[in-house]
C-alpha positions as CSV (number, residue, x, y, z in Angstrom):
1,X,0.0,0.0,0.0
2,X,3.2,2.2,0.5
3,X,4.3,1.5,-2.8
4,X,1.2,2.8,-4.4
5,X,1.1,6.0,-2.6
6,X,-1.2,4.8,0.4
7,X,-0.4,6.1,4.4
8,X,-0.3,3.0,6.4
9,X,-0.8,2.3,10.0
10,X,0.1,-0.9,11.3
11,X,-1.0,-2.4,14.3
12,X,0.3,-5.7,16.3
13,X,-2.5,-7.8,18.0
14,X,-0.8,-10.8,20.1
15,X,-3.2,-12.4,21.6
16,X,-7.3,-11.3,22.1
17,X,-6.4,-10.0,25.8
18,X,-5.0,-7.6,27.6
19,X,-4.5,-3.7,26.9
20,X,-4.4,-3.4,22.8
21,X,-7.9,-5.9,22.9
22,X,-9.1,-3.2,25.8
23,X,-8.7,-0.3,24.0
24,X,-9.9,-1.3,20.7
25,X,-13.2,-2.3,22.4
26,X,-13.3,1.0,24.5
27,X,-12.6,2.0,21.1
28,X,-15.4,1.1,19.2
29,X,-17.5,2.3,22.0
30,X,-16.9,5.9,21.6
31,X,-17.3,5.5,17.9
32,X,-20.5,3.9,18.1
33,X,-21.4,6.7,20.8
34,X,-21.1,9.5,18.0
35,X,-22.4,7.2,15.9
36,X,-26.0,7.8,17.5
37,X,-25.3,11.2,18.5
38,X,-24.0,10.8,22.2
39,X,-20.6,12.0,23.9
40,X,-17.8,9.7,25.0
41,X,-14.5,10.7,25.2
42,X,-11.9,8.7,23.4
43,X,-8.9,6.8,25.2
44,X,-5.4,8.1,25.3
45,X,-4.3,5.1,23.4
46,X,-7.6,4.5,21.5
47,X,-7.8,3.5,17.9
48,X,-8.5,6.5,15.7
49,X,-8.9,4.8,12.2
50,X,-11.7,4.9,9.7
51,X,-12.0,1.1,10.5
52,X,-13.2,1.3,13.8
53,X,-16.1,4.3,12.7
54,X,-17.2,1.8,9.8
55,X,-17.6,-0.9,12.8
56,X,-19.4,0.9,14.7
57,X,-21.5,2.5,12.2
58,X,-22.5,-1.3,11.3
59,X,-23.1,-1.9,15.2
60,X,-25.5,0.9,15.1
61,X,-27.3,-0.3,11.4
62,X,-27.7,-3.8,13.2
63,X,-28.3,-3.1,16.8
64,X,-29.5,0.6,16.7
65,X,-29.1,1.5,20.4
66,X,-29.3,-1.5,22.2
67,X,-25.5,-1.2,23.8
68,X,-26.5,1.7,24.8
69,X,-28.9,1.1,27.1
70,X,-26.4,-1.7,28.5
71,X,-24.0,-0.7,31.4
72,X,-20.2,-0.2,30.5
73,X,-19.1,-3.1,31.6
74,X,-21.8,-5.5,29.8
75,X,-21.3,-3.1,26.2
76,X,-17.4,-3.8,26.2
77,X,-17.9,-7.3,26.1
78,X,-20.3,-7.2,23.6
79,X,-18.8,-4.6,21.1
């Protein structure tokens, strides 16, 4: 994607645990928070990219605002 003019981020999962599987949930949340108009703020170390506000636009086509009504800690598991 370099090659061809692209700017690439690249991003190292190890395992699905842990702080880089945290964020990218806590993540997603905030995107899918703007997504339906509400405020979150977004993590130090969140994820930024265009890829997490297309998931969390489809979270929102397919679930509307059913994690929101959930409490943190039951959304972060499911997002």
């Amino acid at each position: 994607m370099e090659k061809a003019g692209y700017s690439v981020e690249r991003e190292y999962y190890i395992n699905d645990a842990g702080n880089q599987i945290d964020n990218l949930a806590k993540s997603i949340e905030v995107r899918y928070f703007e997504a339906i108009d509400e405020e979150k703020d977004m993590p130090e170390d969140g994820y930024r990219g265009q890829d997490i506000i297309d998931l969390a636009k489809g979270l929102v086509d397919s679930h509307g605002r059913t994690f929101f009504e959930m409490d943190e800690a039951e959304r972060l598991t499911k997002v």
